[in-house]
C-alpha positions, 0 to 999 in steps of 0.5 A: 586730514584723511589721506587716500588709501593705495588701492592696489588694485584700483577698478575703474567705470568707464576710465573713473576710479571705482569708490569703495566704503572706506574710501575718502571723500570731500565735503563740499559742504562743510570743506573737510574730508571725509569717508565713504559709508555703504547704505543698505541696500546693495547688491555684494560688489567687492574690491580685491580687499573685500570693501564693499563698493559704494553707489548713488545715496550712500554717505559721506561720514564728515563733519556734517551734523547730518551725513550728506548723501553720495552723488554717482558720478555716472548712472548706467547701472542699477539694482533690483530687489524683491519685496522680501529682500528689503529687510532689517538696515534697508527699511530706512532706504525703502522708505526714505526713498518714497516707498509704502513701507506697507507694500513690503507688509511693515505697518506701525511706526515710531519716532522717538525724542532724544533729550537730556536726561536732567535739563529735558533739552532736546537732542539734535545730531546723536547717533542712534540705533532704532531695533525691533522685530528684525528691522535695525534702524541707524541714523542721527537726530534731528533739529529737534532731536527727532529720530527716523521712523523705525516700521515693524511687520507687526503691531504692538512689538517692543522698540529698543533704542541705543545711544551711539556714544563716542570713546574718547 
């Protein structure tokens, strides 16, 4: 079970206790307590500890197969960003929040199937890293052991793709 941490410093919006990344957070989907993950993009907004606080679509790191997204409890401030700004982790928000990945001048996209080596099963619920040409993609398969898209600013560039394994 995780425990809440003690802020020593607690900051609070409008008389709530601010979430920082790091921070524990209740499923209510799968009934298990959680942490808090930050999602690029964002704007550095930083506790007395140097965690970066969480907003609206971050994630709940439990023992959901597919992370659940963070719901603000509040929604009177946000965040701007320039076309050129939206770069390497925040591609994957640009897009997942309905953007043109071509208004930012990204153009091929790849999917990639994670499958057993020996059986050739499809893979559902690995972690996984997507890179090419600056852009870094993290996410987890799908049902059908699916990954995300990953866009480049070029055609034609090489994809490296990384198994997250766990070190038990």
């Amino acid at each position: 079970m995780v425990k809440p941490r003690p802020q020593q410093y607690p900051s609070r919006y409008d008389g709530k206790l601010a979430c920082y990344e790091g921070d524990p957070v209740y499923c209510n989907t799968c009934n298990s307590w959680g942490l808090t993950k930050c999602v690029p993009p964002y704007r550095p907004n930083t506790d007395p500890e140097g965690r970066q606080a969480n907003v609206d679509g971050d994630l709940c790191l439990c023992k959901c197969p597919t992370p659940p997204r963070l719901k603000a409890s509040f929604d009177n401030a946000r965040m701007g960003f320039e076309g050129h700004e939206i770069l390497g982790d925040a591609v994957s928000w640009f897009i997942n929040a309905g953007h043109d990945p071509t208004a930012i001048g990204l153009r091929a996209d790849q999917r990639f199937l994670i499958a057993d080596v020996n059986t050739g099963e499809a893979l559902a619920g690995v972690a996984y890293v997507l890179e090419c040409d600056g852009v870094r993609v993290e996410g987890v398969t799908d049902g059908d052991g699916m990954t995300q898209a990953i866009h480049a600013n070029t055609d034609a560039q090489p994809i490296t793709v990384y198994l997250k394994v766990d070190e038990a």
